[in-house]
C-alpha positions as MATLAB code, in Angstrom:
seq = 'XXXXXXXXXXXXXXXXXXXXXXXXXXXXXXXXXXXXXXXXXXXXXXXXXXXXXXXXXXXXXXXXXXXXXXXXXXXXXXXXXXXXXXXXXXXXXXXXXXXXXXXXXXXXXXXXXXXXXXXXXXXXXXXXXXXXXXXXXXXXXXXXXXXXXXXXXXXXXXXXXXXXXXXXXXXXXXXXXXXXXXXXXXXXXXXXXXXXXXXXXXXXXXXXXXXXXXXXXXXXXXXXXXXXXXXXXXXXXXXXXXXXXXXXXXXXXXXXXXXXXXXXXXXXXXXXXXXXXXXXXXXXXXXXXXXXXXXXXXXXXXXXXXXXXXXXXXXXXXXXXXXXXXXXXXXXXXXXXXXXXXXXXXXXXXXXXXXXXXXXXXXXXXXXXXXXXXXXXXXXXXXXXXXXXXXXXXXXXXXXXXXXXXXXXXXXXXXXXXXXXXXXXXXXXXXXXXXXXXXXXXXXXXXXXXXX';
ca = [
       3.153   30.723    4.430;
       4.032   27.521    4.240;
       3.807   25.666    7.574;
       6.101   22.022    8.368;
       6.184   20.626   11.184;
       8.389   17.584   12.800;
       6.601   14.443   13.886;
       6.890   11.527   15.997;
       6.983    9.113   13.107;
       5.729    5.314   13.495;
       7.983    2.872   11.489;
       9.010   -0.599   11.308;
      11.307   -2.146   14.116;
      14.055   -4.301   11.984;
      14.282   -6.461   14.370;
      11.079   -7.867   14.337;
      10.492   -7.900   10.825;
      12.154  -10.162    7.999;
      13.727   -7.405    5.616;
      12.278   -4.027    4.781;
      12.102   -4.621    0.987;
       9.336   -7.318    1.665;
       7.553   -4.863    3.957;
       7.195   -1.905    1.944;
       5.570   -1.084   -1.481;
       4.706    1.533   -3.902;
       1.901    3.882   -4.034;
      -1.359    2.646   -3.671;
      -2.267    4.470   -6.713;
      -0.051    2.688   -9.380;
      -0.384   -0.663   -7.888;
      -1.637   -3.263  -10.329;
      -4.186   -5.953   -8.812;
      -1.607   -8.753   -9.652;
       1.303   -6.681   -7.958;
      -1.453   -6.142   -5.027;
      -1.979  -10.251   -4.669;
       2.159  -10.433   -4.526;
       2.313   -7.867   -2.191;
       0.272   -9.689    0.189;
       1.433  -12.895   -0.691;
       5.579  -11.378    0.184;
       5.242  -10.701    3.872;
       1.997  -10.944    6.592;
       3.205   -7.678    7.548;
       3.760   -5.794    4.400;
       2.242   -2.339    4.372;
      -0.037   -3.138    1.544;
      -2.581   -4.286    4.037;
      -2.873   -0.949    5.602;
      -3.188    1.408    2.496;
      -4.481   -1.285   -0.125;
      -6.420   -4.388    1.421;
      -8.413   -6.978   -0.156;
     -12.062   -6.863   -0.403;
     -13.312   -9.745    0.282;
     -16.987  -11.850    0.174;
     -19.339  -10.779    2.743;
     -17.819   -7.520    3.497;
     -20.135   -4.871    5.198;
     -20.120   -1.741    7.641;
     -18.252   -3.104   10.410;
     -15.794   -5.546    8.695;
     -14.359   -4.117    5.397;
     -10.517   -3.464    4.166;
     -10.389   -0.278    5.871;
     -11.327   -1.928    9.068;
      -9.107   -4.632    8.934;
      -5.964   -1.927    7.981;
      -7.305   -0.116   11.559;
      -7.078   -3.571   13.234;
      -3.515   -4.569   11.639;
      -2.141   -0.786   12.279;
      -3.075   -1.366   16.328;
      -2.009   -5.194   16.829;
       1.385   -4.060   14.844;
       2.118   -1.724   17.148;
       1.191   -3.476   20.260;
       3.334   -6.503   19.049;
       6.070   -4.005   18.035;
       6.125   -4.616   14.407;
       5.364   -1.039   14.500;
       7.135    1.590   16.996;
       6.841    5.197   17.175;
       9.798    7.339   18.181;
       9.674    9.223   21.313;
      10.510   12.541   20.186;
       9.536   14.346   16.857;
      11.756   14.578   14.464;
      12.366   15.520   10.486;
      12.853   12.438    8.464;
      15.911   12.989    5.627;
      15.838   10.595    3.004;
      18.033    9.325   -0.182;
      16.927    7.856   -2.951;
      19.108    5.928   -5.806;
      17.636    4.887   -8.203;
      18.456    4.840  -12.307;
      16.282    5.595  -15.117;
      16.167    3.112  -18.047;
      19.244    1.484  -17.417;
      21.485    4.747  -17.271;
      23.401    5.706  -14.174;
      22.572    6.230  -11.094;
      20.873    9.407   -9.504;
      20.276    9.852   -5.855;
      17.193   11.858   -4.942;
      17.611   13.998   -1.805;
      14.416   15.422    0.629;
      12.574   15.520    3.684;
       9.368   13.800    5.363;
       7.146   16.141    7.160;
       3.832   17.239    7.975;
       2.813   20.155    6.293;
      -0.612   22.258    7.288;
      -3.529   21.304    5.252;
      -4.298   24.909    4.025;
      -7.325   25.199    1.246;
      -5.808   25.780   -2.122;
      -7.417   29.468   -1.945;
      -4.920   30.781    0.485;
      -2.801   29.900   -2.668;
       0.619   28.376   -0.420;
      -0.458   24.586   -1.320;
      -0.568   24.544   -5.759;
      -1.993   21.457   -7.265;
      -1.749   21.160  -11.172;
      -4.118   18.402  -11.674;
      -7.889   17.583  -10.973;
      -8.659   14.500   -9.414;
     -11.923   12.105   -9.117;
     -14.191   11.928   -6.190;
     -14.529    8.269   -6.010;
     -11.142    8.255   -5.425;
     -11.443   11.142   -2.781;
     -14.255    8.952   -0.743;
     -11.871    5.869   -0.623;
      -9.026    7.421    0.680;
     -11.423    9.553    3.554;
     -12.748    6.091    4.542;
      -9.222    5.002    5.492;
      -7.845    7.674    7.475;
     -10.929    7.933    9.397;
     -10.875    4.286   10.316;
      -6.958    4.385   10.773;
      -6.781    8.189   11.855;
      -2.788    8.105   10.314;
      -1.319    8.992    7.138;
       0.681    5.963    5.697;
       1.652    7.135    2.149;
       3.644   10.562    1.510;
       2.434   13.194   -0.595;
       4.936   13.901   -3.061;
       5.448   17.788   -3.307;
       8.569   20.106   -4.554;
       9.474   23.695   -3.275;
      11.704   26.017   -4.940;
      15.027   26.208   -4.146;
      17.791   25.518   -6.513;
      20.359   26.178   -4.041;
      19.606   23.145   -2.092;
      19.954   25.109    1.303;
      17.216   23.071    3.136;
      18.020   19.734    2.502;
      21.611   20.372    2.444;
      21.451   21.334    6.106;
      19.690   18.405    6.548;
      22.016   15.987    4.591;
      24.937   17.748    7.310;
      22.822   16.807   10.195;
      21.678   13.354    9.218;
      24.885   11.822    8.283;
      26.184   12.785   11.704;
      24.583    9.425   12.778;
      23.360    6.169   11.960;
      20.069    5.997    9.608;
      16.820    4.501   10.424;
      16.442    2.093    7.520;
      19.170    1.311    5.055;
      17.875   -1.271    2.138;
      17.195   -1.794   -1.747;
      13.525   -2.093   -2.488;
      11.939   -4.511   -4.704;
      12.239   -2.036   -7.791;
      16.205   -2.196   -6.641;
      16.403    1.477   -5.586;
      18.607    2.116   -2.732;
      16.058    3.930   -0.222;
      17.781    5.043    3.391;
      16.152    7.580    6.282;
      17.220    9.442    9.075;
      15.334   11.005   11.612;
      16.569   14.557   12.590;
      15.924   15.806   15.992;
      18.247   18.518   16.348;
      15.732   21.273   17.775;
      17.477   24.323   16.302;
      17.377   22.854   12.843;
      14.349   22.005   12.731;
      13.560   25.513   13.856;
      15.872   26.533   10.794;
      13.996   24.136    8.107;
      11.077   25.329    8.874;
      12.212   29.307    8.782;
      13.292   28.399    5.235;
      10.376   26.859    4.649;
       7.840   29.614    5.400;
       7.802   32.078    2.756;
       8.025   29.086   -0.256;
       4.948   27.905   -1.776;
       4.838   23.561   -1.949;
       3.308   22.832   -5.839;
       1.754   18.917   -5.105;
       3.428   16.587   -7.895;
       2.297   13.180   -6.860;
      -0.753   12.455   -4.372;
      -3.597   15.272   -5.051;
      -6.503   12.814   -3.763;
      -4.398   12.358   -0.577;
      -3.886   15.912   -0.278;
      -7.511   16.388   -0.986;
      -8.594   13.962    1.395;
      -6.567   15.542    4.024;
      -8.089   18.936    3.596;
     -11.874   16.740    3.658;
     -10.551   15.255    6.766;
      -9.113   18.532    8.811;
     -12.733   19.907    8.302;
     -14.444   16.745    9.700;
     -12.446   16.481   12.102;
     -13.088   20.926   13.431;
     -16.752   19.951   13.306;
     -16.113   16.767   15.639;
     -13.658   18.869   17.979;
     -14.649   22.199   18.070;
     -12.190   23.328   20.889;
      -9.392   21.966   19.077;
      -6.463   24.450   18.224;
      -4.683   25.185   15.063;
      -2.317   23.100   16.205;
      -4.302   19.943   16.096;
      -2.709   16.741   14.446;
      -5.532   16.819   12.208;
      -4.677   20.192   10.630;
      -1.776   18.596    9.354;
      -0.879   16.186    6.746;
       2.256   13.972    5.984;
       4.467   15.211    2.581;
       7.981   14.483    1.197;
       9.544   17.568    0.019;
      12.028   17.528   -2.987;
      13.679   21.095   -3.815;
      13.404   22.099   -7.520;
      17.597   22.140   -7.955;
      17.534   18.399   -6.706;
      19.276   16.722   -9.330;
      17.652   13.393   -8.475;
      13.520   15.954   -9.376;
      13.306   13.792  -12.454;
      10.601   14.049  -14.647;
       9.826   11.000  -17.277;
       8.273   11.553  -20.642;
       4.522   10.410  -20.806;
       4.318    8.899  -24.371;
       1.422    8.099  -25.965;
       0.610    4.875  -27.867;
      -1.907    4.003  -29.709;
      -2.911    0.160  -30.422;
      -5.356    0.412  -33.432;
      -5.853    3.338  -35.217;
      -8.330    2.678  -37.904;
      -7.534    4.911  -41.515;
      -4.093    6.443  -39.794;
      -2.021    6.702  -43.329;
       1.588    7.981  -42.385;
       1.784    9.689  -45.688;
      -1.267   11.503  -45.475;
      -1.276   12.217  -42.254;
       2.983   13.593  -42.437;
       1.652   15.448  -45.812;
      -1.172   17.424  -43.330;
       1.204   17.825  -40.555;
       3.600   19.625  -42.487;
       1.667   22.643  -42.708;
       1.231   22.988  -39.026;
       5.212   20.971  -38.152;
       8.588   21.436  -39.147;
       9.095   17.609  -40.059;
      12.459   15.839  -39.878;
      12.621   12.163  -41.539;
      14.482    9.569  -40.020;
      14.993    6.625  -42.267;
      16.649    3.941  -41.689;
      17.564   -0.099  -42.538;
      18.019   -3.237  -40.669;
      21.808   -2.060  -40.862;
      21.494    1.488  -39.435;
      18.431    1.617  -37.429;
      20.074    1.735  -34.073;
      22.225    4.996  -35.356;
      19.269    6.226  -36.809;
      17.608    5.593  -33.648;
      19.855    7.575  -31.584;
      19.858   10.218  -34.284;
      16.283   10.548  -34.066;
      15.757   10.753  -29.988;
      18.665   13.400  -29.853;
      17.001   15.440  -32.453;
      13.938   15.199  -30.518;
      15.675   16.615  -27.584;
      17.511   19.387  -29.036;
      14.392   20.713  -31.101;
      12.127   20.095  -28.233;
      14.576   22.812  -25.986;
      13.408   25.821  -28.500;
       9.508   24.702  -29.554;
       7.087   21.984  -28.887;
       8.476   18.742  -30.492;
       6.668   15.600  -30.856;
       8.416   12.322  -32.307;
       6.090    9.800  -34.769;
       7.081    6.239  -34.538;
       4.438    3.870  -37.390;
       4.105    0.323  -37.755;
       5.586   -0.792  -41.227;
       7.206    2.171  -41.511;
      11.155    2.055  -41.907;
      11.350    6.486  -40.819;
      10.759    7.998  -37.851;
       9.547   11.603  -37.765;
      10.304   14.475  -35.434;
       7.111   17.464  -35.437;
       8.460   20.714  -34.471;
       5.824   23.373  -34.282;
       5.502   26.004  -36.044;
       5.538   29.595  -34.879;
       1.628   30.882  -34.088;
       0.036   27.764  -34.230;
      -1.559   27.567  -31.151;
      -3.089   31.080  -31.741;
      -4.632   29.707  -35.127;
      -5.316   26.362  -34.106;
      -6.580   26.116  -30.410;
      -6.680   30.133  -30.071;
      -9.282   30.389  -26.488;
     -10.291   26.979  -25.956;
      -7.048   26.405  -24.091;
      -5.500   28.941  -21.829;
      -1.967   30.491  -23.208;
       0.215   29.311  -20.102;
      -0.318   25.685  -21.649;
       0.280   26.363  -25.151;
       4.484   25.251  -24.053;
       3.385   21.734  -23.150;
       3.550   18.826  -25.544;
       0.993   17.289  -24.015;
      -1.223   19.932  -25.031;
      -0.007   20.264  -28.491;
      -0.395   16.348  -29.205;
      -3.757   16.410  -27.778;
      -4.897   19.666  -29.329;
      -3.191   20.098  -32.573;
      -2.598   16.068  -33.259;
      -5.391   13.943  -31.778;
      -8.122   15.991  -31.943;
      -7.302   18.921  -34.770;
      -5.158   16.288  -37.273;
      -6.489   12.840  -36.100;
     -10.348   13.848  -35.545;
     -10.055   12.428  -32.102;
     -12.676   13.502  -29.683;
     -12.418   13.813  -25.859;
     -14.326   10.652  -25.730;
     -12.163    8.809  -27.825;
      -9.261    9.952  -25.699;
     -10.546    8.642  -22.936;
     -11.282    5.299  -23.649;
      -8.047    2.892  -22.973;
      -8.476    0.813  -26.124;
      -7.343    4.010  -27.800;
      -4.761    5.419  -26.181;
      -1.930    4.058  -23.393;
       0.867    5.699  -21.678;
       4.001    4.899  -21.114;
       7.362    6.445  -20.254;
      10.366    4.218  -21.162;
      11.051    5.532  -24.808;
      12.891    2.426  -26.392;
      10.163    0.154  -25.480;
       7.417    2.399  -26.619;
       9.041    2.250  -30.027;
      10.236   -1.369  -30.203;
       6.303   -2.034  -29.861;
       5.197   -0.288  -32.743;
       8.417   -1.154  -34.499;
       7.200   -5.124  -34.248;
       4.073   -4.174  -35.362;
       2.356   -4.913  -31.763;
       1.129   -1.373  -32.006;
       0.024    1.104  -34.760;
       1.425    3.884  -33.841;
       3.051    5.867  -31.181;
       3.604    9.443  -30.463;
       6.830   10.289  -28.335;
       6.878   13.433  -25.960;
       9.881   14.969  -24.325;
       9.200   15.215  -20.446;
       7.461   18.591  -19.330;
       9.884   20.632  -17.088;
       9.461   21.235  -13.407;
       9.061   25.312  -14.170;
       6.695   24.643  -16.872;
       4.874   22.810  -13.955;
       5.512   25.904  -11.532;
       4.433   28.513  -14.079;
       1.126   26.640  -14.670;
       0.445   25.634  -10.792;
       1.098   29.633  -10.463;
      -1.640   30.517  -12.702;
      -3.903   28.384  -11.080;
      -4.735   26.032  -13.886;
      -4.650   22.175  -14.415;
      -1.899   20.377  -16.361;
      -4.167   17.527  -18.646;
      -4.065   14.174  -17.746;
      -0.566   12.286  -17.813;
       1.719   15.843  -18.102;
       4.046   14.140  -15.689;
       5.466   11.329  -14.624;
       7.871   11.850  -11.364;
      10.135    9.371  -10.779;
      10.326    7.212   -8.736;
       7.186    7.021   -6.794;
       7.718    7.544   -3.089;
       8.036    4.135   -1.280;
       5.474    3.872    1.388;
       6.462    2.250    4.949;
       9.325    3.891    5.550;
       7.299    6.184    7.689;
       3.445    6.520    8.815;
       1.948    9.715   11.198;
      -0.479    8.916   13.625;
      -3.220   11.422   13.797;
      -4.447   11.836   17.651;
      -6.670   14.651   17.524;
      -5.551   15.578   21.028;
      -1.764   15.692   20.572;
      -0.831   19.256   19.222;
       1.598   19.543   16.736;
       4.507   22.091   16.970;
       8.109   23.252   16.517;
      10.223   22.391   19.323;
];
């Protein structure tokens, strides 16, 4: 079953701070080193210096970044930067936000803390593997700062939207927390919901629903490292300890703000790629589609081509082709049986759905002659999701090529997590990341954590 549990969040006191957008920040995980120096450089009391601090000369054991993020998370609190609420609560949030210029979408789900169970007792899904380096970095921090600052980002089904709709009815009863645009100019608000008998409801709901991890495996990771440290250190500890539990945002599947962005891939230099040859191979393997098109018609042709990509791609695999010095783009639908033929084994049949797979399989490696070490060098091969940049940079000739992917779907990611295998590398891309800042848990291993 899957156990949540309310909290008595810590967050930032607006009136002691200069606006929220300055304090807060993405992900440590897909923050750039440049967009780490702004961060720090935007506000003294940005949250960047509690989940990503400098490393500076003459750091050692007893002074480092995670020791300096334990030092700012105790003076913010005792100057009231921070403050923790008084009584534990379920955070709603909203999320607006658009995707490449469309319109706007509002993203709809709840902060909690959710029990670090193993993976075995098969409640918690993951659907991608994740590095240890990583692992040891982010086990260093919570055991100088003993809190989680960043959400795990994790989706449960429900495409009736019962939970967080009786959340929603709750929250905007009253006033939220934090109401503000971020830097990325989403709209981000949260409420805290106290309401004992539905919380008591949520978490009813809750139980019997497994939570498939979307964004935030190393955290989650980390947190199951941590609960076992931290049974060794205090044996008569309950299950109830704040270290069995972890902190996780919680979209439902039906949300109509769950959005998934393709992960394209480009690829800057590919010495020998011929379009001809290559489009004369992949026709035995590909229903191809031409797009051509002139200076005069390429941005029909251009629409033409991504809405062909989209309706193909809903019955069978499709990739699109974008070449440098080309004037066509391509759309590769495969072919009935192909994966049998082509990857057959090597990959397990659950996957065989996934573009991601079939460019990597049947394109890089079976086509292209690509090997895994070629694929993972990043002179090779980048990633990127917003479509009409990815081909205006091989258009220019600033790239070689590119090959375009429709996003995977949530139940593609569901059927997989079910089976218990591993989406490759760069499947998904959920949108947008979760802000961090607009909560934190403190972990005191002798406060027990439970419904109210």
């Amino acid at each position: 079953m899957a156990e949540i549990r309310p909290f008595r969040g810590v967050h930032y006191n607006p009136p002691a701070i200069s606006l929220m957008r300055a304090v807060t920040a993405p992900p440590y995980d897909v923050i750039p080193p440049e967009q780490q120096e702004e961060l720090h450089r935007v506000d003294p009391h940005n949250v960047i210096r509690l989940i990503l601090g400098q490393t500076l000369a003459g750091d050692d054991e007893r002074n480092n970044r995670y020791t300096r993020a334990a030092a700012y998370f105790r003076t913010w609190q005792q100057e009231r930067v921070l403050i923790r609420d008084e009584r534990p609560a379920v955070y709603y949030t909203e999320t607006d936000f658009r995707v490449h210029g469309g319109q706007t979408i509002t993203r709809r789900g709840m902060i909690v803390l959710v029990k670090a169970q193993d993976y075995e007792d098969g409640v918690i899904l993951p659907h991608e593997s994740t590095f240890s380096g990583t692992k040891k970095q982010r086990l260093e921090l919570i055991k100088q700062v003993r809190a989680n600052f960043s959400c795990i980002f994790s989706v449960y089904p429900d495409h009736e939207l019962e939970i967080i709709g009786t959340l929603q009815q709750t929250a905007h009863l009253g006033e939220p927390i934090h109401d503000f645009d971020d830097l990325d100019g989403c709209g981000q608000r949260i409420w805290a919901v106290r309401e004992s008998a539905v919380i008591r409801r949520v978490a009813e709901l809750m139980s019997p629903k497994n939570v498939f991890i979307a964004d935030g495996h190393h955290r989650y990771e980390t947190a199951q490292n941590y609960r076992r440290q931290m049974s060794d250190l205090y044996p008569q500890a309950g299950p109830g300890a704040a270290f069995n539990y972890t902190m996780m945002f919680l979209c439902a599947t039906g949300c109509p703000g769950l959005v998934i962005l393709p992960a394209h891939r480009m690829l800057p230099t590919l010495e020998g790629f011929d379009p001809e040859d290559f489009i004369s191979r992949a026709g035995e393997i590909f229903h191809v589609e031409r797009f051509s098109y002139t200076a005069h018609s390429s941005t029909t042709t251009r629409l033409a081509f991504k809405a062909a990509m989209k309706k193909n791609g809903n019955r069978a695999s499709t990739i699109g082709l974008v070449a440098a010095g080309e004037k066509t783009f391509y759309t590769l639908t495969l072919k009935d049986g192909v994966m049998a033929r082509v990857v057959n084994s090597s990959v397990p049949e659950p996957m065989w759905e996934l573009d991601s797979v079939v460019l990597t399989r049947v394109i890089l490696m079976h086509l292209l002659g690509l090997t895994a070490e070629d694929l993972d060098k990043e002179e090779t091969i980048s990633y990127w999701s917003n479509t009409d940049k990815v081909m205006d940079t091989v258009v220019r000739g600033k790239a070689r090529l590119a090959f375009l992917l429709n996003p995977a779907r949530i139940e593609q990611v569901e059927r997989i997590a079910r089976a218990g295998l591993i989406l490759p590398r760069k499947t998904t891309y959920f949108y947008p990341k979760i802000l961090t800042g607009l909560v934190m848990n403190p972990i005191d291993p002798g406060e027990e954590i439970k419904l109210p």
